[in-house]
TORKOL-4160 file (C-alpha; in steps of 0.2 Angstrom, whole numbers, padded with zeros to 4 digits, m for minus):
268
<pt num="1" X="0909" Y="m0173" Z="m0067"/>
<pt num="2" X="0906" Y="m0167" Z="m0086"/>
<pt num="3" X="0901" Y="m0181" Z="m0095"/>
<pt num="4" X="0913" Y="m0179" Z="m0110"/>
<pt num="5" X="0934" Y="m0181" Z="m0110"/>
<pt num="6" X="0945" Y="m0177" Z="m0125"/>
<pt num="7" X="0960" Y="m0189" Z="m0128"/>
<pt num="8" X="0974" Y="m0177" Z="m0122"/>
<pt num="9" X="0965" Y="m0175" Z="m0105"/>
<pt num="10" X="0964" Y="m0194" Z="m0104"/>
<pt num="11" X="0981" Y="m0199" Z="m0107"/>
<pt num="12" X="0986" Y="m0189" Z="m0091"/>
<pt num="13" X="0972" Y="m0200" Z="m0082"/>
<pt num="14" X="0980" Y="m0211" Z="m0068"/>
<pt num="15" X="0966" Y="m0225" Z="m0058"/>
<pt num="16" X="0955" Y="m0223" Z="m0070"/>
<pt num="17" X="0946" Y="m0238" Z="m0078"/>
<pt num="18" X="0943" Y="m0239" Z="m0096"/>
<pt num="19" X="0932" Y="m0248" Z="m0106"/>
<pt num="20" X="0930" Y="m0251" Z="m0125"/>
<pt num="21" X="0913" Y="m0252" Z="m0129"/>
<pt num="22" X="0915" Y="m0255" Z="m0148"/>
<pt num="23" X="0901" Y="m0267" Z="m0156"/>
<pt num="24" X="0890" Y="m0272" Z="m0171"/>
<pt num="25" X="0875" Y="m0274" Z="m0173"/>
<pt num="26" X="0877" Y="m0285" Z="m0189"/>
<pt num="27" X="0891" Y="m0293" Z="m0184"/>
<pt num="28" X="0892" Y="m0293" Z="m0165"/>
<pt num="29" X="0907" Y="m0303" Z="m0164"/>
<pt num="30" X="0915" Y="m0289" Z="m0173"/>
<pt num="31" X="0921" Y="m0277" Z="m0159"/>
<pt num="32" X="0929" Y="m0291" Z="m0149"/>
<pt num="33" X="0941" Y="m0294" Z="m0164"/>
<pt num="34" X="0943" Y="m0277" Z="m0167"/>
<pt num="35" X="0947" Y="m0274" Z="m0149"/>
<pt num="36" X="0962" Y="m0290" Z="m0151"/>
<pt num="37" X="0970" Y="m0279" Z="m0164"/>
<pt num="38" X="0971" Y="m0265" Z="m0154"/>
<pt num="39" X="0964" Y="m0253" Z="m0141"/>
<pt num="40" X="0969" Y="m0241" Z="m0129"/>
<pt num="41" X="0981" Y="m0246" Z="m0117"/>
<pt num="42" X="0974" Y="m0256" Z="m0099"/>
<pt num="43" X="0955" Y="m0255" Z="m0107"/>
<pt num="44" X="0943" Y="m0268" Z="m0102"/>
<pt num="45" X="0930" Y="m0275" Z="m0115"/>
<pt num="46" X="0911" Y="m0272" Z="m0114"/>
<pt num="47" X="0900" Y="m0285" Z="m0124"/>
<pt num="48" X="0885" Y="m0274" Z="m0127"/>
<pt num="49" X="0874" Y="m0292" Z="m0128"/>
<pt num="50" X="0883" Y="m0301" Z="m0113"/>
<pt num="51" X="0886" Y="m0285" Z="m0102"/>
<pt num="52" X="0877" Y="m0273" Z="m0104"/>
<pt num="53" X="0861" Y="m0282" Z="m0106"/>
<pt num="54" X="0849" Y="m0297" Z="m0102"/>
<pt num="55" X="0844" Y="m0310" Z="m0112"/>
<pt num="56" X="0829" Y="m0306" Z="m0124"/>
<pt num="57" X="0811" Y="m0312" Z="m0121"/>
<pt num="58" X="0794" Y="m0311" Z="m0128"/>
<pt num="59" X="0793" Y="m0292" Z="m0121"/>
<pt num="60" X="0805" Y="m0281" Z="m0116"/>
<pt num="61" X="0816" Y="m0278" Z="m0134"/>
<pt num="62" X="0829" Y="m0285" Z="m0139"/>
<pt num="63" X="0841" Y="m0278" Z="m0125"/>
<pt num="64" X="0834" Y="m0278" Z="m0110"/>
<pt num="65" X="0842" Y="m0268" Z="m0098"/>
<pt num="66" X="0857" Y="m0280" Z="m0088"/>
<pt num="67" X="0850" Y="m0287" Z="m0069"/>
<pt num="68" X="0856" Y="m0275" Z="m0054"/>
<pt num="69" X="0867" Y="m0293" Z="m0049"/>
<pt num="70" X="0875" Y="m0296" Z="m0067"/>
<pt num="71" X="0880" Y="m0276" Z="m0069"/>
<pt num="72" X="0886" Y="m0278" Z="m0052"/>
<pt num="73" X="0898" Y="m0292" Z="m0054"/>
<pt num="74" X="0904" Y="m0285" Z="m0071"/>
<pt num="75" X="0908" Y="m0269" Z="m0063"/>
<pt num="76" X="0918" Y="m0277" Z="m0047"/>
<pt num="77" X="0926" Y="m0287" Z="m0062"/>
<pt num="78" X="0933" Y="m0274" Z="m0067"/>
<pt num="79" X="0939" Y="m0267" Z="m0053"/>
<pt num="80" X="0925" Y="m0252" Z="m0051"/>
<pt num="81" X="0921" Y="m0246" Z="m0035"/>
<pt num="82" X="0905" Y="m0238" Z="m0034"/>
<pt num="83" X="0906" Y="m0219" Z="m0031"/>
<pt num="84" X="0925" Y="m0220" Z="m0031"/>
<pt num="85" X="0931" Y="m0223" Z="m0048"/>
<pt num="86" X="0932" Y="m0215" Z="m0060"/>
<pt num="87" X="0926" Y="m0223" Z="m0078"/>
<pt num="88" X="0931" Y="m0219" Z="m0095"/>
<pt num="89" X="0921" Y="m0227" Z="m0110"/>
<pt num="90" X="0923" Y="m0226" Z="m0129"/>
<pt num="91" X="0920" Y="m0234" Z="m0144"/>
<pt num="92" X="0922" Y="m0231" Z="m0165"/>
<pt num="93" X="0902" Y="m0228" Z="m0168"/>
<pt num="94" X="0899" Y="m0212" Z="m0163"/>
<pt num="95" X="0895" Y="m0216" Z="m0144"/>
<pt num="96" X="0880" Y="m0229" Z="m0151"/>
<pt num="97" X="0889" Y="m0242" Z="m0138"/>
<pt num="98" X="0898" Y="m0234" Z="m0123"/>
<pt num="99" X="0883" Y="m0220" Z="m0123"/>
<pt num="100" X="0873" Y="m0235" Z="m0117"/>
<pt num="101" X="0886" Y="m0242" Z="m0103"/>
<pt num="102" X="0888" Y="m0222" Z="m0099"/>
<pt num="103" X="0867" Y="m0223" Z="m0095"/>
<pt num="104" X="0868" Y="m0240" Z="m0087"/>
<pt num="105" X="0881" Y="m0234" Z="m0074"/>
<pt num="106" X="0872" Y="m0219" Z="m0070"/>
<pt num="107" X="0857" Y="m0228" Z="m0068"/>
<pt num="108" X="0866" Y="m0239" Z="m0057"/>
<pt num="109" X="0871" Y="m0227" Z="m0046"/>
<pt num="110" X="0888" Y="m0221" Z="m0054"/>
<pt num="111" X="0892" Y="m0203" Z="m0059"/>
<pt num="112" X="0909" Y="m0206" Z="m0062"/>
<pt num="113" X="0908" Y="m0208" Z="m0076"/>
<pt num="114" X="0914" Y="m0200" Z="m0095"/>
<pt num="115" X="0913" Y="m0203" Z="m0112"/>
<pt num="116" X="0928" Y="m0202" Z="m0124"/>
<pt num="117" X="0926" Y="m0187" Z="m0136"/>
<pt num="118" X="0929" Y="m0195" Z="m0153"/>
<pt num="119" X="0932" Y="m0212" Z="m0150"/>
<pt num="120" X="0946" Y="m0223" Z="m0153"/>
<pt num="121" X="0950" Y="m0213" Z="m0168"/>
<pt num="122" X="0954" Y="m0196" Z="m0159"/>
<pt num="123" X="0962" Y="m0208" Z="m0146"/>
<pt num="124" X="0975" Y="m0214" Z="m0161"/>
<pt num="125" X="0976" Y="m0195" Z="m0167"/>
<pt num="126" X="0981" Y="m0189" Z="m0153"/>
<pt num="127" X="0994" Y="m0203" Z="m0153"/>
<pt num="128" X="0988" Y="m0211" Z="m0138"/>
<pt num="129" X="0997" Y="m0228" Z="m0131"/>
<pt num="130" X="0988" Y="m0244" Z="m0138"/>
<pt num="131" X="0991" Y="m0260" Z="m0136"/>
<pt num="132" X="0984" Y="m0279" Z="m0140"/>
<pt num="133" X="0985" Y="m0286" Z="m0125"/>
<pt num="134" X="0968" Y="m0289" Z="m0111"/>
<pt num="135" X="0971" Y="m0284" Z="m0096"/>
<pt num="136" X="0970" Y="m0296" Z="m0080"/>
<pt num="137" X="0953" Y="m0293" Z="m0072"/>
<pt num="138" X="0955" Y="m0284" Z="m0055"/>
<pt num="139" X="0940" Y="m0292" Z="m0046"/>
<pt num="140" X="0944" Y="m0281" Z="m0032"/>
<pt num="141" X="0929" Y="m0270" Z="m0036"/>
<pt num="142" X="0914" Y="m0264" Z="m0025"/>
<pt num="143" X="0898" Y="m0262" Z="m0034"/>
<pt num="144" X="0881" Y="m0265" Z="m0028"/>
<pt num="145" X="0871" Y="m0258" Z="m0042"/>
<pt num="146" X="0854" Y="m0249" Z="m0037"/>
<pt num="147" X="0840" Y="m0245" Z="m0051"/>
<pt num="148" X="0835" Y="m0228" Z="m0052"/>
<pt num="149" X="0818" Y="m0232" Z="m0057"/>
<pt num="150" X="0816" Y="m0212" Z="m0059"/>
<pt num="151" X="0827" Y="m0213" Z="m0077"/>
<pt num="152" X="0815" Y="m0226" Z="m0085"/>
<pt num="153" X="0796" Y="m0226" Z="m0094"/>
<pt num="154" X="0786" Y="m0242" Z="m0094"/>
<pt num="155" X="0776" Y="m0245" Z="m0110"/>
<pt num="156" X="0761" Y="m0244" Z="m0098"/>
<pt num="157" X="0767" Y="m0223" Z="m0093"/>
<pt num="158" X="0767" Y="m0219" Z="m0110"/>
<pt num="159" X="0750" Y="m0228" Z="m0115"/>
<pt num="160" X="0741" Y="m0218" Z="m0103"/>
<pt num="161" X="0750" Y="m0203" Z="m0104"/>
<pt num="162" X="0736" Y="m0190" Z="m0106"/>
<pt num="163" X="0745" Y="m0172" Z="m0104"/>
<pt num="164" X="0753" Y="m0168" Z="m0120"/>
<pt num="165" X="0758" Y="m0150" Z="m0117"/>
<pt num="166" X="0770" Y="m0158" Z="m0105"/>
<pt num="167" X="0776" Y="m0174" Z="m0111"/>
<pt num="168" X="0788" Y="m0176" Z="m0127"/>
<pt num="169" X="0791" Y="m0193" Z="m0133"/>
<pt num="170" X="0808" Y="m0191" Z="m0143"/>
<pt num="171" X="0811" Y="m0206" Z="m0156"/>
<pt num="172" X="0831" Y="m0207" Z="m0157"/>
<pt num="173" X="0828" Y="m0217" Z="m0174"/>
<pt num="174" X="0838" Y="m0211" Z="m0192"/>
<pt num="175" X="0821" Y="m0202" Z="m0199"/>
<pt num="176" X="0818" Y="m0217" Z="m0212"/>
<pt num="177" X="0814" Y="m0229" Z="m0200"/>
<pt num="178" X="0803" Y="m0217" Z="m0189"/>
<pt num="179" X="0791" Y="m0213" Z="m0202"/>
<pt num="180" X="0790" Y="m0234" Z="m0208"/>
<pt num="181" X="0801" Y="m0230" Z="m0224"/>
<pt num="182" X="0812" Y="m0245" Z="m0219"/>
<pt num="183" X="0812" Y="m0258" Z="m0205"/>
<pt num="184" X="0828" Y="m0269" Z="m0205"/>
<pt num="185" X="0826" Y="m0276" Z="m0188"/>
<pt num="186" X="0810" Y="m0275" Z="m0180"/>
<pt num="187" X="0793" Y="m0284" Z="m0187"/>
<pt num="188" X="0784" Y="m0269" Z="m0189"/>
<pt num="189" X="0787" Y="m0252" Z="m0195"/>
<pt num="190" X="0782" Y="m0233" Z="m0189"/>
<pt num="191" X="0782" Y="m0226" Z="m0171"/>
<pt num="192" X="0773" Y="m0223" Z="m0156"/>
<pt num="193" X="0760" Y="m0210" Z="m0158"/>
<pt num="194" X="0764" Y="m0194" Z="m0154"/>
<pt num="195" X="0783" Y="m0197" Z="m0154"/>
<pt num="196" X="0796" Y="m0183" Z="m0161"/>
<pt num="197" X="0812" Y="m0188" Z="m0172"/>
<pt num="198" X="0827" Y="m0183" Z="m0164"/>
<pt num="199" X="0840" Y="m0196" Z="m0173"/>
<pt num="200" X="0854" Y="m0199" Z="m0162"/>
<pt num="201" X="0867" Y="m0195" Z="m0177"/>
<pt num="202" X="0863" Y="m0178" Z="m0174"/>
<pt num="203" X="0874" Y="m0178" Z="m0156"/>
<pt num="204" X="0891" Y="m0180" Z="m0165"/>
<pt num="205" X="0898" Y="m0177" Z="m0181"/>
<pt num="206" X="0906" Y="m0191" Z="m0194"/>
<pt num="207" X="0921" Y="m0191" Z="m0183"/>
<pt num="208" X="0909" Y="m0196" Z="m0167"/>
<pt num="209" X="0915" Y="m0180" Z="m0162"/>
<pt num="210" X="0903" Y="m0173" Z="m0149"/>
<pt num="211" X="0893" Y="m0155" Z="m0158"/>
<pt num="212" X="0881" Y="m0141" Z="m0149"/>
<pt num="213" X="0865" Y="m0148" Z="m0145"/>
<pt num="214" X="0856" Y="m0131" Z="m0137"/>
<pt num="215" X="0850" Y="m0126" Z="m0153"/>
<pt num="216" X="0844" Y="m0144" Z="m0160"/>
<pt num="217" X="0830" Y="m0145" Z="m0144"/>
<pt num="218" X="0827" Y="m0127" Z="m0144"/>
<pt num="219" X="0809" Y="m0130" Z="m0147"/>
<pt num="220" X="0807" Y="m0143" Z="m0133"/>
<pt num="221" X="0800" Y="m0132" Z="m0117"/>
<pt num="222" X="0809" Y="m0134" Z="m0101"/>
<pt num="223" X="0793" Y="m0141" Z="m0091"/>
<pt num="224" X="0791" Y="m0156" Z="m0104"/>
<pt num="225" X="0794" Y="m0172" Z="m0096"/>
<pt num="226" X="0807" Y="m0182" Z="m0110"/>
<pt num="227" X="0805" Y="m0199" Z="m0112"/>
<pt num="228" X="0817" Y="m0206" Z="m0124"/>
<pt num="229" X="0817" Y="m0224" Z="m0135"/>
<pt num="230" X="0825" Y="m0230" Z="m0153"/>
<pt num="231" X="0826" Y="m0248" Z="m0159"/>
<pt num="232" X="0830" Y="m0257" Z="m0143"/>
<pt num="233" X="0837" Y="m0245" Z="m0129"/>
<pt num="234" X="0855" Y="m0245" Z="m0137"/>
<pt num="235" X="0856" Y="m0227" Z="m0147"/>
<pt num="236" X="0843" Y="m0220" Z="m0138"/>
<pt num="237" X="0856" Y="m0217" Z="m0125"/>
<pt num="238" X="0866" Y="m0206" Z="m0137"/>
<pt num="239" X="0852" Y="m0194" Z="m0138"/>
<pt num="240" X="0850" Y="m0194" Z="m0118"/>
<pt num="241" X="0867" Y="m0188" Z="m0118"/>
<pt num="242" X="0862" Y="m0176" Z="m0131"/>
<pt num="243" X="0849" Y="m0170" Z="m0119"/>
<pt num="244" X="0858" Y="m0170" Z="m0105"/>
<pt num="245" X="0872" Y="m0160" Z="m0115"/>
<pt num="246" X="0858" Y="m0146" Z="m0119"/>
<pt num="247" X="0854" Y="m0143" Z="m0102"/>
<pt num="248" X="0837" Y="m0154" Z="m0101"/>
<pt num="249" X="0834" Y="m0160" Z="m0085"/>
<pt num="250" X="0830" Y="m0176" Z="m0080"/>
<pt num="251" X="0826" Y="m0186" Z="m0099"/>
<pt num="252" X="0820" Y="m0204" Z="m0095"/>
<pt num="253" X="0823" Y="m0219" Z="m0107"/>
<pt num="254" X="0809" Y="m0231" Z="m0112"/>
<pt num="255" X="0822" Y="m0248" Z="m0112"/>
<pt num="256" X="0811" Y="m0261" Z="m0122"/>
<pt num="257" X="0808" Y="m0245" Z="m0135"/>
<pt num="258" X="0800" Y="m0248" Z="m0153"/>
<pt num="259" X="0807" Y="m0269" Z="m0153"/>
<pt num="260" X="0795" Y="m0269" Z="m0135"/>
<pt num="261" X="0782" Y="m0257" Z="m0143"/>
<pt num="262" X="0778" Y="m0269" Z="m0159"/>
<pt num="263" X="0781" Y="m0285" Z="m0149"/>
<pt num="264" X="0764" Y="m0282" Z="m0145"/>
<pt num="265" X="0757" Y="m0278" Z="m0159"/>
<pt num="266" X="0761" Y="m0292" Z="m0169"/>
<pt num="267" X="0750" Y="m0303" Z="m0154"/>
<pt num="268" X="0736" Y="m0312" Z="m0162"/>
């Protein structure tokens, strides 16, 4: 299944589950209300905090990735079963926040799963059916979610990561951020050494609308092994998709990222 669907394909979808992924960092409660006012008709709501991660600790960033038991029951929430149905996500923010549920399922051990190109707005433009009202959970779902531990790098992989020719480290960051220009979340500033600054804007333009991506990650040989991190494991999963877009095999994504990184630098 190609990971991308336009909106005139989707509205001729039938049993398929669709969830709105929209969310704020700065305002979280933001893309709950937006989603009262209106989203695409029978879509489910994804929290990014309360579904599609854990509760933050002293390591691990500030979204660790959901437990295989909570992704599980939100899934059978919803009515997914594993391997059978097929999943739509979107969202308003240039895939930021259904990019990371689109990771999670597939790290879970659902491929059937696609992102909507464009977002809510190409959903409206097209003139698809919306509507205010939340569906009835189905909670007739089959989900038990397995870890792929072959898509994720620990902090302790890339500190001992001793074969540069054939390990990239790809920092999904906007560029001010990855060279310590600015820090408006995280205690520290910079990146891990020896990263490379791919920001994850670059996947879609203003419009979230999904661009070519062969070119942009031309110079990344196809034998390097792609690890992938941003702030806290959220956008980093746009420029997975990116990746995965251009043909690059097999990218991994370091969860905790840069908020895990600098968690422990900051330790007396």
């Amino acid at each position: 299944m190609t990971p991308m669907i336009d909106a005139a394909a989707l509205q001729h979808r039938t049993d398929t589950v669709i969830i709105d992924c929209r969310y704020s960092l700065a305002a979280p409660e933001q893309g709950r209300a937006l989603y009262a006012e209106g989203h695409i008709q029978g879509a489910y709501y994804a929290d990014l905090m309360s579904d599609l991660s854990s509760p933050v600790e002293a390591h691990g960033g500030r979204h660790p990735l959901p437990t295989a038991a909570n992704f599980s029951a939100f899934c059978e929430r919803l009515g997914i079963v594993k391997g059978v149905t097929e999943v739509v996500l979107y969202d308003d923010h240039r895939l930021a926040f259904a990019s990371r549920a689109w990771w999670l399922l597939r790290y879970f051990g659902h491929d059937k799963v696609q992102l909507l190109n464009g977002g809510f707005r190409a959903w409206q433009a097209a003139g698809g059916v919306c509507d205010t009202d939340a569906p009835v959970p189905l909670a007739n779902g089959r989900f038990q979610a397995e870890p792929n531990p072959a898509m994720v790098a620990s902090r302790q992989e890339l500190l001992v990561a001793s074969v540069p020719a054939r390990f990239s480290l790809i920092d999904a960051r906007e560029a001010a951020r990855y060279n310590g220009e600015v820090e408006p979340i995280d205690p520290v500033a910079g990146h891990i050494p020896g990263a490379l600054n791919y920001p994850w804007q670059g996947l879609t333009n203003e419009q979230g609308e999904v661009q070519p991506q062969q070119a942009r990650f031309a110079s990344l040989s196809a034998d390097d092994e792609l690890v992938v991190y941003c702030g806290s494991g959220v956008t980093a999963c746009v420029t997975l998709l990116a990746l995965t877009l251009a043909g690059k095999s097999s990218p991994r994504l370091y969860p905790g990222s840069w908020s895990d990184w600098c968690s422990y630098l900051t330790e007396d």
